[in-house]
MISETI-817644 format. One line per field, with one value per residue (C-alpha): residue in one letter; residue number from 1; x, y, z. Coordinates in steps of 0.02 Angstrom, whole numbers, plus 32768, in hexadecimal, padded with zeros to 4 digits. Layout:
residues N
residu	(a/...);
num	(NUM/...);
px	(X/...);
py	(Y/...);
pz	(Z/...);
This chain:
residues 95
residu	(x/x/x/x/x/x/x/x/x/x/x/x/x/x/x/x/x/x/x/x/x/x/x/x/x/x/x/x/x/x/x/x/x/x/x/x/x/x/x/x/x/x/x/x/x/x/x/x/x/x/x/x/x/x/x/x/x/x/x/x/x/x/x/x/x/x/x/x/x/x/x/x/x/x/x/x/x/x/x/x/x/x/x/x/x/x/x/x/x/x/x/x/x/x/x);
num	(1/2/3/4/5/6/7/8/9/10/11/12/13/14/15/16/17/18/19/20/21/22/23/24/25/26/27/28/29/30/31/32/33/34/35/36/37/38/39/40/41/42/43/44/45/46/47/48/49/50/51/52/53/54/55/56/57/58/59/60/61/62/63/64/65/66/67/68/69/70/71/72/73/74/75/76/77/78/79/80/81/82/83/84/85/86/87/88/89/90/91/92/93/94/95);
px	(47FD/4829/488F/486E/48F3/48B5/490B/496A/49DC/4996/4A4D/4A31/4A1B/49EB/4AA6/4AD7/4A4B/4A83/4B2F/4B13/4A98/4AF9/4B73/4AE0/4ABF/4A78/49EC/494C/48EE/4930/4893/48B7/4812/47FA/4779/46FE/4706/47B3/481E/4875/48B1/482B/48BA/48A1/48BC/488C/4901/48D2/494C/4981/4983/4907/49A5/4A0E/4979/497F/4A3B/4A28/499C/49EA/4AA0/4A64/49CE/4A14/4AA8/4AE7/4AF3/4AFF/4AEA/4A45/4A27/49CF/493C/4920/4888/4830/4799/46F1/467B/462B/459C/4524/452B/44E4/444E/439E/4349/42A9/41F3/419D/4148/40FA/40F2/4138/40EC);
py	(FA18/FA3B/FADB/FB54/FBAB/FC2C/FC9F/FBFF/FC1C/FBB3/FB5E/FAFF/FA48/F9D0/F98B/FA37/FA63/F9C5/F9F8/FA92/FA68/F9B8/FA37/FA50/F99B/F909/F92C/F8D3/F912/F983/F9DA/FA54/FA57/FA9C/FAD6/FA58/FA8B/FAD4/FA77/FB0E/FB0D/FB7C/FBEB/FB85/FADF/FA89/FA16/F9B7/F980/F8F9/F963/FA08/FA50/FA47/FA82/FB15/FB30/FB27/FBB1/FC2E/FC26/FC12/FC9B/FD43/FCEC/FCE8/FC45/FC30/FD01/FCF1/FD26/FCA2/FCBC/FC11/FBF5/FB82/FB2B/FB58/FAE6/FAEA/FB2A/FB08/FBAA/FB6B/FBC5/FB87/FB8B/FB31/FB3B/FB58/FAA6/FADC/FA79/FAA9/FA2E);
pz	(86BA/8612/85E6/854B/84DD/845A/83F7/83C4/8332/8293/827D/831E/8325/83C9/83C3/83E1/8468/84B1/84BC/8519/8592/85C0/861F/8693/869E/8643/85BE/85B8/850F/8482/842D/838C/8353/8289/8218/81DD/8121/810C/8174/81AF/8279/82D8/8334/83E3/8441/84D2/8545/85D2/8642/86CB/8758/8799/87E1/8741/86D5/875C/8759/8696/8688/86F6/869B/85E5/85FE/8594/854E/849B/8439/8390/8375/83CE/847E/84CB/8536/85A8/8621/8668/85D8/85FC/85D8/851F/8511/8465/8409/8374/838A/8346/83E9/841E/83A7/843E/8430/8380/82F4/8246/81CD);
């Protein structure tokens, strides 16, 4: 399982995700993904950690509560899903 964090203030780095979700127990995978042309931290983050039950303890506690200015909202990741659009050519061909 992999948990989510939005509304992530911009300031935030792994090493400090790290640090606050290590009270829960140990952290797998720090993800703060950014924008592909600027560079610029998206607002979320993803951690995955050692232990269901920890990732559990984590969301309930950290769910609501303010970091960084921010009140974090902290939920279980749902898997991605390709919004990129496009869609199918319905087996036509554009040549």
């Amino acid at each position: 399982m992999t948990i989510y964090i939005g509304n992530l203030s911009f300031q935030a780095t792994e090493e400090d995700l790290k640090e606050v979700f290590a009270e829960y127990g140990e952290v797998r995978r720090v993800s703060l993904p950014a924008d592909r042309e600027t560079g610029r931290k998206r607002g979320f983050a993803f951690i995955e950690m050692a232990s269901e039950a920890n990732e559990d303890k984590a969301i309930s506690e950290l769910d609501g509560a303010e970091w960084m200015g921010r009140e974090l909202r902290v939920n279980k990741a749902r898997p991605r899903t390709d919004s990129r659009g496009g869609g199918s050519s319905g087996g036509r061909s554009f040549n």
